[in-house]
C-alpha positions, -999 to +999 in steps of 0.1 A: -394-447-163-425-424-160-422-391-176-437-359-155-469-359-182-472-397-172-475-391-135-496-360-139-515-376-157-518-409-130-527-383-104-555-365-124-572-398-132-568-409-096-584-376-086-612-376-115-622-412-103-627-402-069-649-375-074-669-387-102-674-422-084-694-402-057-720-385-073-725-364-100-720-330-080-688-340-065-665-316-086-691-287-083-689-292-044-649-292-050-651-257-065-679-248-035-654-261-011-625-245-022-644-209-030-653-208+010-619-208+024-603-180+038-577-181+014-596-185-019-590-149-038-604-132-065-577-147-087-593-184-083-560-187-062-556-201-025-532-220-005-517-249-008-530-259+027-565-256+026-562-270-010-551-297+002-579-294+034-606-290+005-591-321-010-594-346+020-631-330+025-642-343-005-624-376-004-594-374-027-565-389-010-532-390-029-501-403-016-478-377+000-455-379-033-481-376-053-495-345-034-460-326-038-461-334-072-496-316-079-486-293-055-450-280-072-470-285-109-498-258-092-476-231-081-453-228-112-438-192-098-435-207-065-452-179-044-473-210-024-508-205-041-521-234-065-543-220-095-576-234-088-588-228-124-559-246-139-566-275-111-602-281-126-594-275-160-569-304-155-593-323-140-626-319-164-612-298-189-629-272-205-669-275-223-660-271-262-672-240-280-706-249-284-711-254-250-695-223-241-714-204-262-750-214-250-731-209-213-725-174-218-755-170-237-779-179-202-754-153-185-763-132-207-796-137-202-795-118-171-764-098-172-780-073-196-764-041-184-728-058-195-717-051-159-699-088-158-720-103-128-753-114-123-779-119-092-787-148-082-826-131-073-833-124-109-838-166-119-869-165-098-896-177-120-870-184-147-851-215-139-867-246-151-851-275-135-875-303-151-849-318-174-819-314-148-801-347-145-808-350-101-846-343-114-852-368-139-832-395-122-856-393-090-828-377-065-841-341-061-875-322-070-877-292-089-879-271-056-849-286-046-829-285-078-833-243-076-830-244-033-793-264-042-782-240-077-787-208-049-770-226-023-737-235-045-739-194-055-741-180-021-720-199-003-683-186-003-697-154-019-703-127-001-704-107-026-742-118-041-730-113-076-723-146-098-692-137-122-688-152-157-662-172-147-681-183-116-707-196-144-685-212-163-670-233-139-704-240-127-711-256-160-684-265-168-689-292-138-724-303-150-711-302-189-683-325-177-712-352-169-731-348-199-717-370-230-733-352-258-734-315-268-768-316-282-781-329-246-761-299-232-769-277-251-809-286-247-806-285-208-793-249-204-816-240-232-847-254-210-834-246-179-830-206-186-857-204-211-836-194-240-843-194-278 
């Protein structure tokens, strides 16, 4: 018999290998997809319909038991919202510390005023996208690298400002494709131009 970890676990790998056997920006255009529905709040909480609709966009399809289960393990207190930020930590877990660190270290590269957001504007003439994995494999330019990092900001944020946690998730997405933390660690160093 399966235990409840087991079939989590079945479902999560299921999920992972869908998204991952697309292209390497499949679980950043999860989070994109999810963050542009009418439901997705402040909270990183939406519900469970258009999670599911955000799902089915991006070519995840689970079997309807294994849907309720993910569904009735996302909304613990039962009020019909799934926790997007514990969906993709089950899904990529978290970058380690080192990671983190250099993350909120390019964040705070621009977020000097401590005001917990950043502009999007301000990496004009900043970014380096040379050693960005779509660059050096061929698939986008340099132009194109910054025109698509904008794009995944500003859509589904009305707002304009970039929040930490909308960072870290961010990375968290491109860390979850890099094996090793000094290769990491090097691309946001080169990419925001930081000591």
């Amino acid at each position: 018999m399966i235990t409840p970890q087991e079939q989590l676990d079945i479902i999560i790998k299921k999920i992972t290998k869908s998204l991952l056997g697309k292209s390497q920006t499949t679980i950043r255009t999860l989070g994109k997809t999810f963050r542009g529905f009418e439901s997705f709040d402040k909270n990183n909480r939406m519900d469970k319909d258009e999670f599911l609709i955000g799902l089915k966009q991006n070519g995840v399809v689970l079997t309807k038991f294994q849907t309720d289960f993910l569904l009735n393990y996302l909304d613990r207190n039962r009020d019909g919202s799934i926790d997007v930020a514990e969906f993709f930590y089950l899904i990529r877990g978290t970058p380690n510390e080192n990671r983190m660190q250099v993350i909120i270290q390019a964040f705070k590269k621009f977020d000097k005023d401590n005001l917990g957001y950043i502009v999007a504007d301000d990496f004009k003439g900043i970014f380096n996208a040379k050693n960005h994995p779509k660059v050096t494999r061929g698939e986008l330019t340099e132009d194109q690298a910054y025109i698509e990092l904008l794009q995944y900001f500003k859509e589904g944020n009305k707002s304009g400002h970039i929040t930490l946690d909308e960072w870290k998730e961010y990375y968290a997405a491109i860390s979850a494709d890099i094996e090793k933390d000094d290769n990491f660690i090097l691309l946001i160093k080169e990419t925001w131009r930081l000591k």
